[in-house]
TORFITI-38799 format. One record per residue (C-alpha): x, y, z; residue in three letters. Coordinates in steps of 0.5 Angstrom, whole numbers, plus 2048, in hexadecimal, padded with zeros to 3 digits. Example, Ala and Ser with C-alpha at 12.3 -4.5 7.8 and 13.67 -1.06 7.14 Angstrom:
REM TORFITI-38799
8197F7810ALA;81B7FE80ESER;
END
This chain:
REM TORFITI-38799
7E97CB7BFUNK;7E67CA7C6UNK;7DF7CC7C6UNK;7DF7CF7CCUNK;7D97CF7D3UNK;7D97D87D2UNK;7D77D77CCUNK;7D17D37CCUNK;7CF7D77D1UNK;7D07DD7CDUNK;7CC7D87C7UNK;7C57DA7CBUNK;7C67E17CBUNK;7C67E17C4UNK;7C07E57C3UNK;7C37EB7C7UNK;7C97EB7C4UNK;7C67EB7BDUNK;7C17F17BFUNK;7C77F47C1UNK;7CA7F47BAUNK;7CF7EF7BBUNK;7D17EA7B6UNK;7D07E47BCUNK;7D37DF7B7UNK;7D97E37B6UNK;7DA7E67BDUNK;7D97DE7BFUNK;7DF7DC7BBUNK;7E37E17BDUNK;7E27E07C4UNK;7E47D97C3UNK;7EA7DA7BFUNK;7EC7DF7C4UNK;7EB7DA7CAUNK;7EF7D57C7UNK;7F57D97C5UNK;7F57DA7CDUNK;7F57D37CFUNK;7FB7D37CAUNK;7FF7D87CDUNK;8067D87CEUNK;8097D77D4UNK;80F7DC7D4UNK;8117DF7DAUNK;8127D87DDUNK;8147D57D8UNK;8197D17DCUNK;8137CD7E0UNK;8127C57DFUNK;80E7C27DBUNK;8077C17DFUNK;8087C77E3UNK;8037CD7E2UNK;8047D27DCUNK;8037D87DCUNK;7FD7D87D8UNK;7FA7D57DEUNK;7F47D97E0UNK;7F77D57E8UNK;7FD7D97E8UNK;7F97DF7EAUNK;7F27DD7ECUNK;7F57DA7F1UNK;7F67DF7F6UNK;7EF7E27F4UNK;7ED7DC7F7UNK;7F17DE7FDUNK;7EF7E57FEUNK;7E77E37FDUNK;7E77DE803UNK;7E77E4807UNK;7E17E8803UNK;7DD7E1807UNK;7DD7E680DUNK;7D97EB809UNK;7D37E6807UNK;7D27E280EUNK;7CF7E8811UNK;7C77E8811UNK;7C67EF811UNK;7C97F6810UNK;7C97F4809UNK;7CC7FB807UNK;7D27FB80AUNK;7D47F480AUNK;7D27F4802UNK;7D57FB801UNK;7DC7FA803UNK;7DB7F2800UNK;7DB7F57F9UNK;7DF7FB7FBUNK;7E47F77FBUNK;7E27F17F5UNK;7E27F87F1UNK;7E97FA7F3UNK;7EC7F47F1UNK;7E97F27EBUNK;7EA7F97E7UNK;7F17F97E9UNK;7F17F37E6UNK;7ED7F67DFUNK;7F27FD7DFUNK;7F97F97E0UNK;7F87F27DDUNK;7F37F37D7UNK;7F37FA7D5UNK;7F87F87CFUNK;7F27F27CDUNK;7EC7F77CDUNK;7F27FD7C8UNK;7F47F87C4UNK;7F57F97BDUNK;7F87F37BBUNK;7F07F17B9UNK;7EF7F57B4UNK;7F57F37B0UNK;7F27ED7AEUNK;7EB7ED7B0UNK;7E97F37ACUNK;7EB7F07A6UNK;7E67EB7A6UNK;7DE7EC7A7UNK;7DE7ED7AFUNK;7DB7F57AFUNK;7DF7F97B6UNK;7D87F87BBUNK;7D97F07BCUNK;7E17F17BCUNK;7E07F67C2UNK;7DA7F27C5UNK;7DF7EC7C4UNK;7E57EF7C8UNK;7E17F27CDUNK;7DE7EB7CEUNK;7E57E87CEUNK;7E67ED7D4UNK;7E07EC7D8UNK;7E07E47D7UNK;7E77E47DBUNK;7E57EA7E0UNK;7DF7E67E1UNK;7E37E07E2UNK;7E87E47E8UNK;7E37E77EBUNK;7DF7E07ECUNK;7E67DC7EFUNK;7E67E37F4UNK;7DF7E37F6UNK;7DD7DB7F5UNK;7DF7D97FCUNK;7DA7DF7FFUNK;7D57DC7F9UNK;7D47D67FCUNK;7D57D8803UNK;7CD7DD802UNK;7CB7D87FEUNK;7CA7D3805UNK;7CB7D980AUNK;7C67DE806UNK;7C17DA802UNK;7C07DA7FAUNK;7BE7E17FAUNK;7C47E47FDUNK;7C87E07F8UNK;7C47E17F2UNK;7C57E87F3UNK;7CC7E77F5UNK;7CE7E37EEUNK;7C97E97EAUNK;7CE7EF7EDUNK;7D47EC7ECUNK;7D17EB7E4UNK;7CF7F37E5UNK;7D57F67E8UNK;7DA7F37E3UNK;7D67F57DEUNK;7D67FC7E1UNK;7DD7FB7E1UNK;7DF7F97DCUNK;7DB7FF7D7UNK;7DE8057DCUNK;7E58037DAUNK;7E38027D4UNK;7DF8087D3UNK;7E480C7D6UNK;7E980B7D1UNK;7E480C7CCUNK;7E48137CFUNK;7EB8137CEUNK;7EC8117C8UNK;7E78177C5UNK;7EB81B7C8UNK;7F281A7C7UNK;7F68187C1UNK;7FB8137BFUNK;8028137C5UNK;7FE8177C9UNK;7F88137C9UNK;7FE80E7CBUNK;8008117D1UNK;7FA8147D3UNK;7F780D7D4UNK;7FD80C7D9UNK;7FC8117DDUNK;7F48107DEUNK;7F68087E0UNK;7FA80C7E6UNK;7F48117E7UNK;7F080A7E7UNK;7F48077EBUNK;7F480C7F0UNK;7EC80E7F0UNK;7EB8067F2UNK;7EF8067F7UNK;7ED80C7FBUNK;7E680B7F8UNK;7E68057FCUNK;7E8808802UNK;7E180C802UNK;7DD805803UNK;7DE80480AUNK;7DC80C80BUNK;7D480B808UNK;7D4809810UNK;7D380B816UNK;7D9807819UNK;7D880A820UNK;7D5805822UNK;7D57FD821UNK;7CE7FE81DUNK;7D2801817UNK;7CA804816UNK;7CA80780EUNK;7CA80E80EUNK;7C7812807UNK;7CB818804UNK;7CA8197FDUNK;7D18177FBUNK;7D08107FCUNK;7CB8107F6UNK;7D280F7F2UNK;7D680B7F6UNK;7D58037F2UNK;7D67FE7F8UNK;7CF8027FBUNK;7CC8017F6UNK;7CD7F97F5UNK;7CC7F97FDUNK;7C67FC7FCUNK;7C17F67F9UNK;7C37F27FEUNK;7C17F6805UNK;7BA7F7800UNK;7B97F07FEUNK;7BC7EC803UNK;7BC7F1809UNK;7B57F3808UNK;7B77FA808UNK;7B2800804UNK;7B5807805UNK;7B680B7FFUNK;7BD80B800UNK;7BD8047FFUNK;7BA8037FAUNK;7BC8087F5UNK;7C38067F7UNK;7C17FE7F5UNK;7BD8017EEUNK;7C58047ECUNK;7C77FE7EDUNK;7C47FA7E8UNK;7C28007E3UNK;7CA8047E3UNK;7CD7FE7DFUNK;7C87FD7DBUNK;7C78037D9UNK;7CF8037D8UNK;7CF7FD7D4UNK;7C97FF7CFUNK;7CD8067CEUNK;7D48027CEUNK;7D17FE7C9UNK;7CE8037C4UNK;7D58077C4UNK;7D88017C2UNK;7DA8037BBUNK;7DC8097BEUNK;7E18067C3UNK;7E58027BDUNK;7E58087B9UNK;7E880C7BEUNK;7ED8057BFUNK;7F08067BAUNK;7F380E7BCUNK;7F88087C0UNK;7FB8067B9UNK;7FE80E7B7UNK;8058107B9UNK;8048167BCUNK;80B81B7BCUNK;81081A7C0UNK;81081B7C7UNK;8158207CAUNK;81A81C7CDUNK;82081C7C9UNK;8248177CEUNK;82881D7D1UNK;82581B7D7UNK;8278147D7UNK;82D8147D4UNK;8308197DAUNK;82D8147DFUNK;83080E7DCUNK;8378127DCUNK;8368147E3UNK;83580C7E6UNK;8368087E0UNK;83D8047E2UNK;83F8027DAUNK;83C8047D3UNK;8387FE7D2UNK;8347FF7D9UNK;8338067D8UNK;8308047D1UNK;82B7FF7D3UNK;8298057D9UNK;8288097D3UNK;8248037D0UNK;8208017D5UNK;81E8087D6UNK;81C8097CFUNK;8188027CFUNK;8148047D5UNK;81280A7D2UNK;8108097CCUNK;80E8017CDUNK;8068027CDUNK;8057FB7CFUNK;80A7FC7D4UNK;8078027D8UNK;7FF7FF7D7UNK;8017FA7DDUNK;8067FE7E1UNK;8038057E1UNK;7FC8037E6UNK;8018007EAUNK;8048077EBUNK;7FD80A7EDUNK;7FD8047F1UNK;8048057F5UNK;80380C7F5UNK;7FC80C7F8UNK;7FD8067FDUNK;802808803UNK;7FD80E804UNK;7F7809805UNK;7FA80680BUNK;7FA80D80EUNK;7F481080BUNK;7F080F812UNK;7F5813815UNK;7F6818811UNK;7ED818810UNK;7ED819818UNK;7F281E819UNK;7F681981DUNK;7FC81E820UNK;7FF817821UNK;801818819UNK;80581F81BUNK;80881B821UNK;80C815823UNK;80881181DUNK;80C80B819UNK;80780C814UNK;80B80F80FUNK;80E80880EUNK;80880680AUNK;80C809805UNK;810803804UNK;809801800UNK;80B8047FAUNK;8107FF7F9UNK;80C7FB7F7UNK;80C7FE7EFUNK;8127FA7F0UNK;8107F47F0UNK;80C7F57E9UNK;8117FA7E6UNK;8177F47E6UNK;8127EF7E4UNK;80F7F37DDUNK;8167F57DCUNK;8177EF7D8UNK;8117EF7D3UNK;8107F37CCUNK;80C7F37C7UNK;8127F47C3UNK;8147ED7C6UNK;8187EA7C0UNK;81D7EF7C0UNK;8207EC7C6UNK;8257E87C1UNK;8297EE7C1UNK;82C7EC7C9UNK;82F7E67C4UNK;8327EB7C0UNK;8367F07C3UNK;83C7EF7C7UNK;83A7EE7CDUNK;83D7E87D2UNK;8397E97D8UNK;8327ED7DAUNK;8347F07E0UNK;8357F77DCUNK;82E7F57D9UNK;82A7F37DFUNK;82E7FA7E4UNK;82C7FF7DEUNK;8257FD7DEUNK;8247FC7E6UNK;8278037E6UNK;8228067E0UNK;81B8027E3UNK;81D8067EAUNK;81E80D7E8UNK;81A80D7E3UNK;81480A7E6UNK;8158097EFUNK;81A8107F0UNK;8138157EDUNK;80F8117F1UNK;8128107F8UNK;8148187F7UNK;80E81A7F6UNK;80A8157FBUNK;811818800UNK;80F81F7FFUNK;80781D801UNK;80A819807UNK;80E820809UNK;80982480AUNK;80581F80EUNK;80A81C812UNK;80F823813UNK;817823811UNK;81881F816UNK;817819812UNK;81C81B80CUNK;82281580FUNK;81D80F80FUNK;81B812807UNK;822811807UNK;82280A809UNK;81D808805UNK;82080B7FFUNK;826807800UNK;821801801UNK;81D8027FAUNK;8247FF7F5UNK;8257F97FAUNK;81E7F77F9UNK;81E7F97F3UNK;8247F37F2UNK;8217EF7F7UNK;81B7EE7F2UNK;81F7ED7ECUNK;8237E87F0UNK;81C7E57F2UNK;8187E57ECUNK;81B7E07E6UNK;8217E37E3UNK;8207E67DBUNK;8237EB7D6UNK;81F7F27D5UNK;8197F27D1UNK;81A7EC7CEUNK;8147E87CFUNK;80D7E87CCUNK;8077EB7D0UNK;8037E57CFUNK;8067E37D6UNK;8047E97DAUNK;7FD7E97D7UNK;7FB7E77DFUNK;7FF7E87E4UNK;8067E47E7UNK;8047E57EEUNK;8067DE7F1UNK;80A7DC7F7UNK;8107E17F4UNK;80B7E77F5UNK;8097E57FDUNK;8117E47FEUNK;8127EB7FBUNK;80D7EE7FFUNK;80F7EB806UNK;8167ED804UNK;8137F5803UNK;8107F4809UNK;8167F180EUNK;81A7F780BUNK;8157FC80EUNK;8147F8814UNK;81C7F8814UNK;81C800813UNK;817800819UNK;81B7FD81EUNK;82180281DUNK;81C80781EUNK;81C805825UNK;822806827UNK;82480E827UNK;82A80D821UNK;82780881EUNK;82580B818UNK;82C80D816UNK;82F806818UNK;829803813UNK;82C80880DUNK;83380680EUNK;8317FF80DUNK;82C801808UNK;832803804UNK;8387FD805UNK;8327F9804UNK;8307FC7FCUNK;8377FC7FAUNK;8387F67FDUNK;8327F37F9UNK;8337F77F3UNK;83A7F47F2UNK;8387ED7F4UNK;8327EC7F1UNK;8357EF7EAUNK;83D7EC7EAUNK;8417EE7E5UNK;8447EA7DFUNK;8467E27E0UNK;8407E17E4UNK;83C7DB7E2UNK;8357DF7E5UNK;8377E57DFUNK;8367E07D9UNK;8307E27D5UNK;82A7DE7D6UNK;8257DA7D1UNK;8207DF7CEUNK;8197DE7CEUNK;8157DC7C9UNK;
END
């Protein structure tokens, strides 16, 4: 096996590990033996690639856009003063990025069980086992947050000094370890609270409220300042002292600005002291954390649901008896799929949240442009983007292998398989979310925005198709979740995107003509029923042909 540069880095801090009571050696194997096995990843989801292509289980495919997005955190370290407000929205947004990252792509890393079944039956005691997964994590949330900050990095080094950098490079260490142990000592919470499928469902429903409380946290950052001028001059209250991006900002206005008042440096001394302290209680809890692990393995009772609801909704839209039972299907593997909710539940919290955030300086500033002729109400198209991951994690499972089941059933085309789980994704998942996002815009906006909710009701199933017609076609829950282990978000995912929003900007522009509206709802209709039909033809066609299972 490869030996690989992480772990001799990890060689000269030996003794702590073993001052911690970790078998250092042990934990050591363990993490190469699960390095290894990542580089050997099989790529499923596009398994029709060329030889030579990227894998999946490539690391470019999606530190790439990080890369992107950290060219722009280069306009926050050019500035040579006013460190707090440039440093502070620098590491709102760093943050945000990167424990969206944690909560949707590695939560299922960090409650994993499946170690246990081999590991403890042979001389590995549960701290290095959690201090190996914990690593495991960390070496690939430090790797993605040093592709997004990378190119800020070298810019203060030239720009700002080594100081500047030092400091920089130090945080970025802290604040990932802050992250990382926040999540994982809020699960912990969890689990020493609820038992069993409840524990399930509970992590699932934080992961939204996670979701939720960043997003909105990180529009808190840029409200630390006096924007009223162009100074943005620092303004202590008392409830900055929990706000995190404040505290990483505020070495850098001490060490590097010169600054010395008392707000300042206690802010610069939580930035340092928090995660440590974080990390040492982390770090004694950790037998603790293993043992509650294990409350995910327990079959708790049978949820309530006993598919009466489902059936009655697949009698009422189902065309035939084979998509109406591949809607029940999808329905019940959305629901009871653990692994399938971990990375699609954080993207609920998102879609819910994100619309609002577009508006929430008008809302904040009581705006009365919000109550008049505001178009701002079109942000609601935003929670569409639950689509785009939704239609992509349909065809991962962790019950991968009883895919084999599609080549035994007489089935002779997939258009029944592919309508009844479109069908099922969107009113088990998109319909609850746009109704209750309806319901807030309704309140903001008045009654008379109910046609352009209309239209963009209309509009969610044709985005919907449009992303399963964009994204490489495959049969429900029929792949492995290594695949989705890091995000596909490649050029199929800005097309989407620039789709969603060309289909907001074409509902804009109906707007400004006096039926416009209606006229758009009648297109909306033809076109769905146009799609639907086209994009799911009926028996004889050789698009409805069963395709190659994945791996």
């Amino acid at each position: 096996m490869n030996d690989f540069r992480v772990l001799k880095l990890l060689d000269r801090l030996r003794g702590v590990f073993k001052r911690a009571g970790v078998d250092y050696e042990m934990l050591r194997s363990i993490l190469q033996v699960k390095l290894t096995m990542d580089g050997r990843r099989t790529p499923t989801v596009l398994g029709t690639q060329k030889s030579g292509q990227e894998t999946e289980g490539s690391p470019l495919r999606v530190q790439w856009i990080y890369l992107l997005l950290g060219l722009m955190l280069i306009l926050f370290v050019v500035p040579d003063s006013n460190y707090m407000l440039t440093m502070s929205v620098l590491f709102a947004v760093v943050m945000f990025m990167i424990t969206t990252t944690l909560i949707s792509d590695f939560s299922s890393v960090m409650l994993d069980l499946r170690d246990k079944n081999i590991l403890f039956s042979k001389p590995v005691d549960r701290r290095t086992l959690n201090m190996a997964k914990s690593l495991h994590v960390l070496i690939y949330l430090v790797s993605l947050t040093l592709t997004l900050t990378a190119p800020s990095l070298v810019v203060a080094l030239f720009k700002q000094g080594v100081l500047f950098f030092l400091i920089y490079a130090v945080e970025i260490l802290l604040m990932d370890g802050f992250i990382l142990v926040i999540t994982a000592l809020l699960y912990l919470l969890i689990m020493r609270v609820f038992d069993g499928e409840k524990l399930k469902d509970i992590i699932n429903y934080i992961q939204i409220i996670l979701s939720i409380g960043i997003a909105v946290g990180y529009q808190l950052v840029p409200r630390l300042f006096n924007m009223t001028d162009l100074t943005g001059s620092f303004q202590p209250v008392w409830w900055q002292y929990f706000i995190a991006p404040a505290w990483f900002a505020a070495p850098f206005e001490v060490l590097v600005g010169g600054s010395r008042g008392t707000e300042f440096t206690v802010l610069a001394v939580l930035a340092v002291i928090i995660p440590l302290i974080l990390l040492y209680t982390y770090i004694k809890l950790m037998p603790l954390f293993e043992r509650s692990l294990q409350k995910l393995a327990e079959q708790g009772a049978a949820g309530k649901d006993s598919g009466r609801y489902p059936r009655l909704l697949s009698e009422l839209l189902c065309r035939d008896k084979a998509e109406a039972m591949f809607f029940r299907f999808t329905w019940a593997m959305m629901r009871n799929e653990r692994d399938f909710k971990l990375k699609v539940y954080p993207t609920v919290g998102l879609s819910l949240v994100l619309p609002f955030i577009f508006i929430f300086n008008q809302v904040w500033s009581s705006d009365p442009a919000v109550h008049t002729e505001s178009k701002a109400h079109l942000f609601i198209y935003l929670s569409a983007l639950l689509l785009l991951t939704v239609v992509q994690m349909l065809r991962y499972s962790a019950s991968y292998k009883g895919a084999w089941i599609y080549r035994t059933i007489p089935l002779p085309e997939t258009a029944p398989v592919y309508r009844g789980m479109l069908k099922a994704a969107l009113l088990r998942l998109m319909l609850p979310l746009f109704v209750l996002e309806s319901a807030v815009f309704l309140w903001l906006f008045g009654a008379r925005i109910l046609p352009d909710l209309a239209a963009v009701m209309l509009a969610l199933p044709l985005f919907a198709l449009i992303c399963f017609r964009v994204l490489p076609p495959a049969l429900p829950f029929s792949e492995k979740y290594e695949a989705a282990k890091q995000k596909e978000f490649s050029v199929s995912g800005f097309v989407l995107i620039f789709i969603l929003m060309g289909m907001a900007g074409l509902h804009y522009m109906f707007t400004l003509i006096s039926p416009g509206v209606y006229i758009y709802l009648v297109i909306l209709a033809a076109v769905n029923v146009w799609a639907w039909r086209a994009a799911f033809p009926r028996k004889g066609s050789q698009s409805g042909q069963i395709p190659t299972l994945g791996a």
